[in-house]
C-alpha positions as CSV (number, residue, x, y, z in Angstrom):
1,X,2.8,-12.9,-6.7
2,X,1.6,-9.6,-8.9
3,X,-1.8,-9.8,-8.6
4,X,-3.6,-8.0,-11.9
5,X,-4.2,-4.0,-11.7
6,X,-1.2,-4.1,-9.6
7,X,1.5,-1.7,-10.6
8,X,5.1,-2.1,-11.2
9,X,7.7,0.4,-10.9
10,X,11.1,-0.3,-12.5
11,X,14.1,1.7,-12.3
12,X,17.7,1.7,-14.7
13,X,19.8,0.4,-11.5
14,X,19.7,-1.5,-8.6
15,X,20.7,0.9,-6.3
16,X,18.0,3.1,-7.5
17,X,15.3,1.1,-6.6
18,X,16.7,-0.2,-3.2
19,X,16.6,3.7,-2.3
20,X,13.5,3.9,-3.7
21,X,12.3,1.1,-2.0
22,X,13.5,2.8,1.2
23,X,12.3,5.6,0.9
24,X,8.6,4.4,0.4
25,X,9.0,2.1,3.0
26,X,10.0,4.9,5.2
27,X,6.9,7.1,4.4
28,X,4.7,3.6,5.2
29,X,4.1,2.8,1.5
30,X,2.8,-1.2,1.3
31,X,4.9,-1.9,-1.6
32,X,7.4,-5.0,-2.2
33,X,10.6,-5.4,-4.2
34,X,10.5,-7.9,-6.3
35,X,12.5,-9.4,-9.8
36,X,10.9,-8.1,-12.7
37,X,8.8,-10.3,-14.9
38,X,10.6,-11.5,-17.6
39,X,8.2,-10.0,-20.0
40,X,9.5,-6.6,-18.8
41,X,13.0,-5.4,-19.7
42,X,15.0,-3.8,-17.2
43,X,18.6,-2.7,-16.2
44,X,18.6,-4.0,-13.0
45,X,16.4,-6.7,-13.1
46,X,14.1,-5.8,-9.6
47,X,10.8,-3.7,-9.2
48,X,8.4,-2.4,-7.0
49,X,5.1,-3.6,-6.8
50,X,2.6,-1.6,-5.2
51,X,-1.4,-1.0,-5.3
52,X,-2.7,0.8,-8.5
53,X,-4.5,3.2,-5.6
54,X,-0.9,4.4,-4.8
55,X,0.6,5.8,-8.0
56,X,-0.1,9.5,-7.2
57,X,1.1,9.1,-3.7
58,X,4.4,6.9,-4.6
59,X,5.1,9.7,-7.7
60,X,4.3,12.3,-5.7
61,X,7.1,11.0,-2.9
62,X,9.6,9.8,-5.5
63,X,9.2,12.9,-7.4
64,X,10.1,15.0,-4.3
65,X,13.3,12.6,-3.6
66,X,13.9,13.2,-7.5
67,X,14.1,9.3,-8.0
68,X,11.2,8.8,-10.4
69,X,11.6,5.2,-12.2
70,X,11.9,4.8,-15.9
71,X,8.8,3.2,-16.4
72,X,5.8,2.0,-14.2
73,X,3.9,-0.8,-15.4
74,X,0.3,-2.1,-14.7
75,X,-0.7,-5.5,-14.8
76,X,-3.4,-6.4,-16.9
77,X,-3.9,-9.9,-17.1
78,X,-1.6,-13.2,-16.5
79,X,1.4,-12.4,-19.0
80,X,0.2,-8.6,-19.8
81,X,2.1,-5.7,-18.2
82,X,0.9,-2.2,-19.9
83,X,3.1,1.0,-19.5
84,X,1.2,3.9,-18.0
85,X,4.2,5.6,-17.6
86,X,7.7,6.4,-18.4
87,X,10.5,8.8,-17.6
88,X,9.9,10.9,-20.7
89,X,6.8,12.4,-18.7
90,X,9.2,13.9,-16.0
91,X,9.1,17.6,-17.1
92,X,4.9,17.4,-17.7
93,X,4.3,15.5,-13.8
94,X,7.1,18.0,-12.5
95,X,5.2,21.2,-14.0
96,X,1.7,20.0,-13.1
């Protein structure tokens, strides 16, 4: 279950978030691949949910694997998922 302030990170294929998934699990990252919600609309229909406390870190390692998602997600209430992200901020989070 997504508990509220958790984030979400979905990607535009399955095989991109099972390497993704791997590779955070690799570097110890407590995260869990889940379906999406259905209020979320996505390619491949799976995310990765992970602490809000994490989304430097889990950019930061995606980033470096070049595997960034095309949104992330956090989860504001019951049926509530707000985008604090999206793969249009690539080329400013690369360059910072």
């Amino acid at each position: 279950m997504i508990q509220n302030g958790q984030l979400l990170a979905v990607f535009n294929s399955a095989h991109r978030v099972m390497k993704a998934e791997h590779i955070l699990k690799g570097c110890g990252v407590a995260m869990t691949l889940i379906p999406a919600p259905r209020a979320l609309s996505t390619d491949c229909g799976l995310a990765i949910c992970y602490s809000s406390d994490l989304y430097d870190w889990v950019l930061n390692a995606l980033t470096s694997e070049k595997l960034l998602p095309t949104f992330i997600y956090r989860k504001d209430n019951d049926s509530h998922y707000e985008p604090i992200w999206s793969d249009e901020n690539i080329s400013k989070y690369i360059n910072e």
